[in-house]
Backbone as a chain_set.jsonl record, in Angstrom:
{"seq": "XXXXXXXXXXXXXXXXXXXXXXXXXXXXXXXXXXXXXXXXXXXXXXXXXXXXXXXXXXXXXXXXXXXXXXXXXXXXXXXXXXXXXXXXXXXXXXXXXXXXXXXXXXXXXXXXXXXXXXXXXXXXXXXXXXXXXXXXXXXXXXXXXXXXXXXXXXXXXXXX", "coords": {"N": [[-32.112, -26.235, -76.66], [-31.747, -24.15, -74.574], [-32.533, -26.025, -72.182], [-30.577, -27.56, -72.377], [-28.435, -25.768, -71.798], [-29.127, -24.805, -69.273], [-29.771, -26.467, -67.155], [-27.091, -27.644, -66.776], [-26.342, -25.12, -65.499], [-28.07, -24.516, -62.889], [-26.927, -26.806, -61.521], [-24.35, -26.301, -60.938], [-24.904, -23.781, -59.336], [-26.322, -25.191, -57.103], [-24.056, -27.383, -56.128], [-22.688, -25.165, -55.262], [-23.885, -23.508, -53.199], [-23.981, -25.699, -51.154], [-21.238, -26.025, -50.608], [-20.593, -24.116, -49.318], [-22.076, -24.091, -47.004], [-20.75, -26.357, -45.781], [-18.546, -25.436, -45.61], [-19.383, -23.436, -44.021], [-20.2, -24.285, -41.726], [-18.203, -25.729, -40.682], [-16.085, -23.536, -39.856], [-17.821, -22.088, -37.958], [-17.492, -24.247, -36.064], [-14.553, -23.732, -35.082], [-12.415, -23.6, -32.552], [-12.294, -20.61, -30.669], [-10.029, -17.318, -31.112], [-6.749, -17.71, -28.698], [-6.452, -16.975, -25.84], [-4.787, -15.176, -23.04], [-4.032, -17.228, -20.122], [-3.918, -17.207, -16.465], [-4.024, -19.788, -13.891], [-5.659, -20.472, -11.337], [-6.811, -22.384, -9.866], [-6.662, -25.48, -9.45], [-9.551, -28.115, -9.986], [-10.062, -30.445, -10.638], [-9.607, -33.214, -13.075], [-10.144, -32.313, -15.441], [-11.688, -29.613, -15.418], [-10.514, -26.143, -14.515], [-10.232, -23.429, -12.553], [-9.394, -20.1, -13.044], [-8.048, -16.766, -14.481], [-8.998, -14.842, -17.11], [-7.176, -12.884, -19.897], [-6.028, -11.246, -17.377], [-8.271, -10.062, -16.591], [-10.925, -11.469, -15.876], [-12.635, -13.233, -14.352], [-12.728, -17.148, -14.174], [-14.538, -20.273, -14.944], [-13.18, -22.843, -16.289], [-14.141, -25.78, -18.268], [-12.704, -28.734, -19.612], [-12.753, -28.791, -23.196], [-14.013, -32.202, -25.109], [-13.134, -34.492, -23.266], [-13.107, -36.537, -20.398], [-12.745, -37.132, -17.282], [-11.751, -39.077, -14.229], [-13.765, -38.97, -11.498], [-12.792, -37.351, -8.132], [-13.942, -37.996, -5.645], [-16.322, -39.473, -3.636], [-19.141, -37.973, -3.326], [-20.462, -37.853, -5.637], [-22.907, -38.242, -8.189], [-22.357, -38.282, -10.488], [-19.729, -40.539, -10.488], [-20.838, -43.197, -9.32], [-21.979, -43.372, -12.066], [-19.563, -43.452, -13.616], [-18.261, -45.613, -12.502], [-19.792, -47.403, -13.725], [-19.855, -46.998, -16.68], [-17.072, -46.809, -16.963], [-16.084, -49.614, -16.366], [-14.84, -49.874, -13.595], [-13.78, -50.138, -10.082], [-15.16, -48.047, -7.441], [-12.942, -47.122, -5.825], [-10.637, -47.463, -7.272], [-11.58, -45.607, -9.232], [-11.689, -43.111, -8.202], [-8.895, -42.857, -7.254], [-7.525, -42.906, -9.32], [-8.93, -40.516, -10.503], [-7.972, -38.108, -8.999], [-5.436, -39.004, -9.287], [-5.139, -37.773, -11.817], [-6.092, -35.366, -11.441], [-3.958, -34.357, -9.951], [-1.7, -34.613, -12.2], [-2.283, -33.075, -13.893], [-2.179, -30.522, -12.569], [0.107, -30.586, -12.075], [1.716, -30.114, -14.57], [0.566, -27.85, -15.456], [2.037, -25.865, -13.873], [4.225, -26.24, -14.362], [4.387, -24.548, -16.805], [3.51, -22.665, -16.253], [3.444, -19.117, -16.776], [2.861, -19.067, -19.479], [0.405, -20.097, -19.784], [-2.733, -20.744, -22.068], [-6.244, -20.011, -23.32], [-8.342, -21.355, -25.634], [-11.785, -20.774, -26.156], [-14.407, -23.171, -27.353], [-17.164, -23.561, -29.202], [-19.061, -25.274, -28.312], [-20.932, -26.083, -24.876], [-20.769, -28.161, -22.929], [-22.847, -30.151, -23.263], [-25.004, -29.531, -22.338], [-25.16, -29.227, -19.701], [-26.437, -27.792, -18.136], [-23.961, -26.647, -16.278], [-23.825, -23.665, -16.64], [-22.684, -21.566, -15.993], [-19.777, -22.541, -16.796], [-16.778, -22.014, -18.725], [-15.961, -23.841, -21.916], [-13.597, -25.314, -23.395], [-10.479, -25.56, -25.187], [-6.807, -25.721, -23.285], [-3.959, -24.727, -23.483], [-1.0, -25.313, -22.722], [2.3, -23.836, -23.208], [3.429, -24.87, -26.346], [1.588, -27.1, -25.734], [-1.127, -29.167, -26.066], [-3.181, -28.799, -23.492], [-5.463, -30.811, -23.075], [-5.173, -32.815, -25.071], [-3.037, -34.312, -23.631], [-3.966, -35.193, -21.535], [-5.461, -37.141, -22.364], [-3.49, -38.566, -23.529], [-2.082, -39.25, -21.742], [-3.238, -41.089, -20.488], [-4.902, -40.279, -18.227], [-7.666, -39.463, -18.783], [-10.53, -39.905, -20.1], [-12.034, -40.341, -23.756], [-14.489, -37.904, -24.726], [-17.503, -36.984, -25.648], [-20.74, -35.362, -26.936], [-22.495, -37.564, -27.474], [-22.345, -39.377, -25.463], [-23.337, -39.12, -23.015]], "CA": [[-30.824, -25.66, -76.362], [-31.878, -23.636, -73.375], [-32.464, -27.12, -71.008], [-28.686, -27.988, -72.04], [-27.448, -25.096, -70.644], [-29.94, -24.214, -67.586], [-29.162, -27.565, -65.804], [-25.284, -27.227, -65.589], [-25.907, -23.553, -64.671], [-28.736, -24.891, -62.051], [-26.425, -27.832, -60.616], [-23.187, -25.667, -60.399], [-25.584, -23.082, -58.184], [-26.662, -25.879, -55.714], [-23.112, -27.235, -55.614], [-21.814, -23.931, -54.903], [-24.08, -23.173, -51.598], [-23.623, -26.567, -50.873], [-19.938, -26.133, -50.488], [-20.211, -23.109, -48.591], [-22.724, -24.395, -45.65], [-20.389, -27.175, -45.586], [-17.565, -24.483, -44.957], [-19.587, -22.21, -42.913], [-19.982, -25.179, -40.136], [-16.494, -26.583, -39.65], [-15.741, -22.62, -39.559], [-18.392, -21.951, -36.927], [-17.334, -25.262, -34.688], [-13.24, -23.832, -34.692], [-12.242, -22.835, -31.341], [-11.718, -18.779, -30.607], [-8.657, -17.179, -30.594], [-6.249, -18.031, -27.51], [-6.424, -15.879, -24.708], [-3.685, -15.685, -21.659], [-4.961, -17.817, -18.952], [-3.395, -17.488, -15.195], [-4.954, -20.572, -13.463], [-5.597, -19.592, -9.593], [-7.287, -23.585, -9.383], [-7.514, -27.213, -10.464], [-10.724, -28.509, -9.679], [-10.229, -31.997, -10.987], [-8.737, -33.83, -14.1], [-11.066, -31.446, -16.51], [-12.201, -28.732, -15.374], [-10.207, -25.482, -13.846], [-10.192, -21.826, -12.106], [-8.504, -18.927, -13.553], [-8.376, -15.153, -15.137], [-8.797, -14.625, -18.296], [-7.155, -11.205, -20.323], [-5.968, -10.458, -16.96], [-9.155, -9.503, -16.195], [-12.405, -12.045, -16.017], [-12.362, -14.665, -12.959], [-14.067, -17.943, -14.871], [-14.23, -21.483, -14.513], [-13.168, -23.89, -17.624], [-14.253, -27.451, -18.457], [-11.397, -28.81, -20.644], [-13.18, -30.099, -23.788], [-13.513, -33.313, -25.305], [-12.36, -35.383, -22.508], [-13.864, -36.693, -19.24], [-11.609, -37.437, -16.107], [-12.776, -40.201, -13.403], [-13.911, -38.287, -10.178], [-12.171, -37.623, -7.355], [-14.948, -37.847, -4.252], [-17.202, -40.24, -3.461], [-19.967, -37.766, -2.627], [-21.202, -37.433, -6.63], [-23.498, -39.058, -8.656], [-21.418, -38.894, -11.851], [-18.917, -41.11, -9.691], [-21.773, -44.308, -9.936], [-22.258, -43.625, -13.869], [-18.573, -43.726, -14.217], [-17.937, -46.834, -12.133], [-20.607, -48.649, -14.524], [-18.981, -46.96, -18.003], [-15.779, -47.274, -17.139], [-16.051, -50.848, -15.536], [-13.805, -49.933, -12.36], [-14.476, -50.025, -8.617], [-15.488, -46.717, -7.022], [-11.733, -47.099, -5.512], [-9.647, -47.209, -8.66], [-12.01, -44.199, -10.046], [-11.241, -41.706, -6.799], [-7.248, -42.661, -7.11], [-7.355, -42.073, -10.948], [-9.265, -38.594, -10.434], [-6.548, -37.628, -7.822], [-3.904, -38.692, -10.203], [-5.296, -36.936, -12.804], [-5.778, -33.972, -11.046], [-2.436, -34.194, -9.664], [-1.281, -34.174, -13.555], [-2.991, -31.391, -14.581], [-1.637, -29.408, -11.936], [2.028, -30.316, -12.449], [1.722, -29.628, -15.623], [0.018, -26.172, -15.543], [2.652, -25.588, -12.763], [5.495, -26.307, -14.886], [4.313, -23.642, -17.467], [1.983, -21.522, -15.508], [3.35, -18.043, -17.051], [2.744, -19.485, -20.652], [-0.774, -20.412, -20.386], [-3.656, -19.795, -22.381], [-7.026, -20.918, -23.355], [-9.173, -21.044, -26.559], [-13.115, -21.508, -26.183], [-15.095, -24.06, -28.241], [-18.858, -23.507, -29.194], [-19.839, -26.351, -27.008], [-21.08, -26.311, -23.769], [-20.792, -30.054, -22.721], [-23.625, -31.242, -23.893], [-26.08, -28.379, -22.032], [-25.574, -30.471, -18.572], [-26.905, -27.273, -16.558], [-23.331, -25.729, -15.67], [-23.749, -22.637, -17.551], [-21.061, -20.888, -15.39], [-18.707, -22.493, -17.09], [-16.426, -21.762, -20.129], [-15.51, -24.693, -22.69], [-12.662, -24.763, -24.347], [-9.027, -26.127, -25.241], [-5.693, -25.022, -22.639], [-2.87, -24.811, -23.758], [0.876, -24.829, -21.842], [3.152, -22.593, -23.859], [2.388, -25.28, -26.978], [1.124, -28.208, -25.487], [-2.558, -28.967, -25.744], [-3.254, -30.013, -22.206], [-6.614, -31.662, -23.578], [-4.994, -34.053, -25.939], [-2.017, -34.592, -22.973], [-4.818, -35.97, -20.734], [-5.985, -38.044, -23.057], [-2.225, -39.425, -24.168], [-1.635, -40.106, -20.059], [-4.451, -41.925, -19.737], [-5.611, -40.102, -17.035], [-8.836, -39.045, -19.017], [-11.079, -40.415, -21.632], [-12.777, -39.108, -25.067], [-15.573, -37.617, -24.077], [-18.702, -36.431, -26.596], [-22.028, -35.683, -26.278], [-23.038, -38.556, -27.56], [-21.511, -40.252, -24.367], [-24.591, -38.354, -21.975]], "C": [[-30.814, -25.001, -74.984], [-31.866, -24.752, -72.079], [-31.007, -27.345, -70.84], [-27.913, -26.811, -71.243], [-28.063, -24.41, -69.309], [-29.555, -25.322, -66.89], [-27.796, -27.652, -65.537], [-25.557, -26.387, -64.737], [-26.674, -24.111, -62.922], [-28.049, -26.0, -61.09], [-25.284, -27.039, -60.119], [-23.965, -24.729, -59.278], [-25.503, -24.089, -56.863], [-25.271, -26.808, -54.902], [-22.147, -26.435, -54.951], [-22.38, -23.473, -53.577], [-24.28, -24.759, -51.041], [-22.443, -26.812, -50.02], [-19.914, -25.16, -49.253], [-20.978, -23.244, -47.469], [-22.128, -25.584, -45.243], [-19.319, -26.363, -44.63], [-17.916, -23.729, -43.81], [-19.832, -23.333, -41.547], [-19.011, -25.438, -40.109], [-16.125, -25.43, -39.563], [-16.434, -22.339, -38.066], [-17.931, -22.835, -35.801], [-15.882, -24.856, -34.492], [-13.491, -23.197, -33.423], [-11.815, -20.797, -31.938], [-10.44, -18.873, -30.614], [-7.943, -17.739, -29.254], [-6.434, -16.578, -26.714], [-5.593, -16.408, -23.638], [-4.802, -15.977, -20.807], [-4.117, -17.775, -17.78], [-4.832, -18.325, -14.457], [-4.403, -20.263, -11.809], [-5.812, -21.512, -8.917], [-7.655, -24.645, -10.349], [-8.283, -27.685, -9.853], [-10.226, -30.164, -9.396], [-9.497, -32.148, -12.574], [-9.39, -32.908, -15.499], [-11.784, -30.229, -16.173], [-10.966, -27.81, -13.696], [-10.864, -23.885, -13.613], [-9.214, -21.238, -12.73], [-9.124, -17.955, -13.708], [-7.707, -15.534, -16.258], [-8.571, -13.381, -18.958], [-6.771, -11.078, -18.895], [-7.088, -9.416, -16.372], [-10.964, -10.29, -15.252], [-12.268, -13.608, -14.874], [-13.255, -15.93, -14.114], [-13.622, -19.371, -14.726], [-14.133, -21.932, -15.653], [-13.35, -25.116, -17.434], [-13.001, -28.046, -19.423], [-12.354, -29.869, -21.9], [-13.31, -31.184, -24.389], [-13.397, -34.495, -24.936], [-13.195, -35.262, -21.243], [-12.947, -37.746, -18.375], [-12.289, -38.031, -15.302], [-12.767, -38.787, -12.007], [-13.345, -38.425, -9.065], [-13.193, -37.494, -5.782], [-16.371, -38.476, -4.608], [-18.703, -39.62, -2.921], [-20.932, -37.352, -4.642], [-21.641, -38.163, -7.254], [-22.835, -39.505, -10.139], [-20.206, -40.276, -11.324], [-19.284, -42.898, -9.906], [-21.831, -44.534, -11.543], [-20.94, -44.488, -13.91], [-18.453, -45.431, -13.591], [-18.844, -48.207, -13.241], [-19.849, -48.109, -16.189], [-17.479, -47.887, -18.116], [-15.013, -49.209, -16.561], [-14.828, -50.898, -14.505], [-14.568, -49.912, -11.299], [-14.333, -48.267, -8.832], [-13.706, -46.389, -6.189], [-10.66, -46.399, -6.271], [-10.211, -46.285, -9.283], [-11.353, -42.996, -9.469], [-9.857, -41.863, -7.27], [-6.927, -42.353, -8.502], [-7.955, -40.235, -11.352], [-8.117, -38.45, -9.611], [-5.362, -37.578, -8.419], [-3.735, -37.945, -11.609], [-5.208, -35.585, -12.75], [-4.348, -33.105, -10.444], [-1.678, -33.895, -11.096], [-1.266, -33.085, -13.767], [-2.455, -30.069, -14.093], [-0.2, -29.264, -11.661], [2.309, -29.742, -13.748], [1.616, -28.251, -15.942], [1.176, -24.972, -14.513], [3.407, -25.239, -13.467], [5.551, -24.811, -16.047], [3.611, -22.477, -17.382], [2.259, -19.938, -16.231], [3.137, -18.492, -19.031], [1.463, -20.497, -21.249], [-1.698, -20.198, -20.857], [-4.755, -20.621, -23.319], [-7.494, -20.501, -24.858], [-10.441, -21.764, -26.492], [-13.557, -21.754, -27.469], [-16.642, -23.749, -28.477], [-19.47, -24.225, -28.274], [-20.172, -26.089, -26.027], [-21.636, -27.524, -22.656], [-22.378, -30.528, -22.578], [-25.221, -30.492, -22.816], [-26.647, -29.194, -20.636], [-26.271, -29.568, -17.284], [-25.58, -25.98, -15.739], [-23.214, -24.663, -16.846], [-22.616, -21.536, -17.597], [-20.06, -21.04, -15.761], [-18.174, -22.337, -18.448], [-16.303, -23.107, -20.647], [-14.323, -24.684, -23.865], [-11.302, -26.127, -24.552], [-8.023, -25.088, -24.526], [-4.885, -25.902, -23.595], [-1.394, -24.358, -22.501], [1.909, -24.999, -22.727], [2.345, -24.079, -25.205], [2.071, -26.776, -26.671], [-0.074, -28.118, -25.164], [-2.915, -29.55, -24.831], [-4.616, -30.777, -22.522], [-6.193, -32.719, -23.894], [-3.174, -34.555, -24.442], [-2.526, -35.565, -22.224], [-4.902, -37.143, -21.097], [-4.863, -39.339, -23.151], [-1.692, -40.088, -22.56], [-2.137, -40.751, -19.64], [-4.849, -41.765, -18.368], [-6.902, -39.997, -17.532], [-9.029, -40.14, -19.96], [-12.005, -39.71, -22.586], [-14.133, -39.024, -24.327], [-16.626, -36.975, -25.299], [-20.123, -36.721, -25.994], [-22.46, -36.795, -26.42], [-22.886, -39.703, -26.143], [-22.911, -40.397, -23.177], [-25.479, -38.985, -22.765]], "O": [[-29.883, -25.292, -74.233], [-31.27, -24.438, -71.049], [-30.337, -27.359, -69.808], [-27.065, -26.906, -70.356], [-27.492, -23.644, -68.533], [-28.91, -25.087, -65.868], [-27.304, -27.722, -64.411], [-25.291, -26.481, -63.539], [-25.968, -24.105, -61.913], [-28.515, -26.141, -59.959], [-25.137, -27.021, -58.897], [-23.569, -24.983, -58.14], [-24.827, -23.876, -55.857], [-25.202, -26.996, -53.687], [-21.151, -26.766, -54.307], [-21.568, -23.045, -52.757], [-25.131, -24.691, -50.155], [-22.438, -27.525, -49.017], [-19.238, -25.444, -48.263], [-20.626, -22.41, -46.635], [-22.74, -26.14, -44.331], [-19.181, -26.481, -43.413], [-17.183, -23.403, -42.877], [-19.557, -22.954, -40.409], [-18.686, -25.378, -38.923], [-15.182, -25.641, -38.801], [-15.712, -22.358, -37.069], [-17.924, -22.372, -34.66], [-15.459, -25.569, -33.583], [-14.441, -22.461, -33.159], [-11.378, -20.168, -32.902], [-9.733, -19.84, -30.332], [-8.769, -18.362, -28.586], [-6.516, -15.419, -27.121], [-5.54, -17.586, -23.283], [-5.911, -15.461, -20.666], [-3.196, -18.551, -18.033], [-6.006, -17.962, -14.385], [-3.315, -19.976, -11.311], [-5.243, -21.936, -7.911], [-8.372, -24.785, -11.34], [-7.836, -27.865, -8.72], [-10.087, -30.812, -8.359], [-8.916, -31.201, -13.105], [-8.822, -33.065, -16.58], [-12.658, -29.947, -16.993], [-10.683, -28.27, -12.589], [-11.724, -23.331, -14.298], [-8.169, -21.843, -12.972], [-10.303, -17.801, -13.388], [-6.652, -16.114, -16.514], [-9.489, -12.57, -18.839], [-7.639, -10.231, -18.687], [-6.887, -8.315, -15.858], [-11.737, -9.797, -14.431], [-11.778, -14.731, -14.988], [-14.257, -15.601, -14.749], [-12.462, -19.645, -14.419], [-15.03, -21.517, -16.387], [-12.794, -25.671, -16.486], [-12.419, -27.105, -19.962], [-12.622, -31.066, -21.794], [-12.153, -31.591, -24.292], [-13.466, -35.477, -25.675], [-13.848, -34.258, -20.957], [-12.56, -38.861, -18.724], [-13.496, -37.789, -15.336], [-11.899, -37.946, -11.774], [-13.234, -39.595, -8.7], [-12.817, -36.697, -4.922], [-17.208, -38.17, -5.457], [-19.448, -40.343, -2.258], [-21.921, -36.621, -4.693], [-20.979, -39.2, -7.226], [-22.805, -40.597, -10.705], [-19.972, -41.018, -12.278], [-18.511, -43.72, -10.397], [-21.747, -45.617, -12.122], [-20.911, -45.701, -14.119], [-18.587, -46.364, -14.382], [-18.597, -49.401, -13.41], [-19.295, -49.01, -16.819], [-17.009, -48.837, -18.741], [-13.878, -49.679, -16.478], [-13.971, -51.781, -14.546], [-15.784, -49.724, -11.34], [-13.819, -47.54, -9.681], [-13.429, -45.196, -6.069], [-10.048, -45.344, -6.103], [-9.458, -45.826, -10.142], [-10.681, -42.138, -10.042], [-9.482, -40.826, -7.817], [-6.049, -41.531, -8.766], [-7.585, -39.297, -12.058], [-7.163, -39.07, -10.082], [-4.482, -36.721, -8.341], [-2.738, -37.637, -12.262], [-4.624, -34.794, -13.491], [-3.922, -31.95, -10.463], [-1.013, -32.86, -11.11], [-0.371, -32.242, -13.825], [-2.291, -29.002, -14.684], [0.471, -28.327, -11.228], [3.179, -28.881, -13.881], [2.439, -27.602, -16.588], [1.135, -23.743, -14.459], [3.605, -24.027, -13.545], [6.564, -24.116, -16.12], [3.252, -21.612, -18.181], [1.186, -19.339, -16.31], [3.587, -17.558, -19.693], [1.331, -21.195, -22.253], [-2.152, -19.194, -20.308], [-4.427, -21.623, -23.956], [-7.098, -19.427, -25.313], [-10.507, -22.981, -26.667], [-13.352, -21.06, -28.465], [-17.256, -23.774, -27.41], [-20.338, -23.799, -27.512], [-19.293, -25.254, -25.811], [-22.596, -27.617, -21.892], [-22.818, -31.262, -21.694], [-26.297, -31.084, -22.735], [-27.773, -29.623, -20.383], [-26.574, -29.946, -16.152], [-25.825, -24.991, -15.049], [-22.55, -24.874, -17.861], [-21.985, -20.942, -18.471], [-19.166, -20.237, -15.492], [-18.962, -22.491, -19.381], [-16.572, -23.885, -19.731], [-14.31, -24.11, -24.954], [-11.312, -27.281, -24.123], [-8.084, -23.895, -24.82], [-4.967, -26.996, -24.153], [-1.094, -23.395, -21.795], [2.387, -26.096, -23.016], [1.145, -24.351, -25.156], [2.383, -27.608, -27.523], [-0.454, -27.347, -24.283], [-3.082, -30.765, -24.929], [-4.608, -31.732, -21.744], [-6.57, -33.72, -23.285], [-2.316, -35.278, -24.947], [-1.947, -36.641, -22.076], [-4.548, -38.121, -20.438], [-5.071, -40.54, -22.972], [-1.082, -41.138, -22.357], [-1.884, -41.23, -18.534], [-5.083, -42.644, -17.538], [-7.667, -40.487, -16.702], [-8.247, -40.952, -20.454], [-12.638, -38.694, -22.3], [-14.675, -39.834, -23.575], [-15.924, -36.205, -25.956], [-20.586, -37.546, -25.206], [-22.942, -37.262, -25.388], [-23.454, -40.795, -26.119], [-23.342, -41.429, -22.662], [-26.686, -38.86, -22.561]]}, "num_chains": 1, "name": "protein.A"}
């Protein structure tokens, strides 16, 4: 009698922290709260300058997503031309028009922007300086905007 009822009790246990280290990671990977962002600079199609709070100068990567380069003096520039199967031409004028996006965009809503960082830090490439996160303009996720303009493409670590 005791086996019949110790193995439910014993399986409901291991389903039960089961459930909850299932929960406690997709909790841990949500982005932070939003925070107001005034952007001072667009870098490029993914990554900008701003203050954050009104207070904190910092650079953001936008994450997710990876924008073709705009200057022929970087080595990511070569990768991309072999991922993305384009000339080194059509990469530069797609960064440029991407970055041109990004910054009409952020333009158009500039007092209604604001960021929320991601756990990530793209894939631990070295820039430590920078934040990671999702912008937003007022509610448009400029991440997934990129993506929908086909100026950018999905980007994951797995990609590096």
């Amino acid at each position: 009698m005791k086996k019949i009822v110790f193995l439910p009790l014993i399986t409901l246990l291991f389903a039960s922290a089961a459930f909850t280290n299932v929960y406690a990671t997709d909790k841990a990977a949500a982005p932070k709260a939003k925070v107001k962002l005034i952007v001072t600079e667009v870098l490029d199609g993914d990554t900008i300058r701003g203050v954050i709070n009104c207070q904190e100068f910092v650079t953001i990567r936008l994450a997710d997503i990876d924008c073709a380069e705009k200057s022929k003096k970087t080595k990511k520039l070569d990768k991309q031309v072999q991922e993305w199967n384009m000339s080194q031409e059509k990469l530069i004028k797609l960064g440029k028009k991407s970055k041109e996006k990004l910054e009409a965009l952020l333009k158009t809503y500039e007092t209604e922007i604001s960021f929320a960082e991601t756990p990530e830090k793209v894939c631990k490439t070295g820039n430590g300086d920078r934040l990671v996160g999702i912008v937003y303009a007022k509610d448009i996720n400029v991440n997934e905007f990129m993506l929908k303009e086909g100026k950018c493409r999905p980007f994951t670590c797995a990609d590096r």
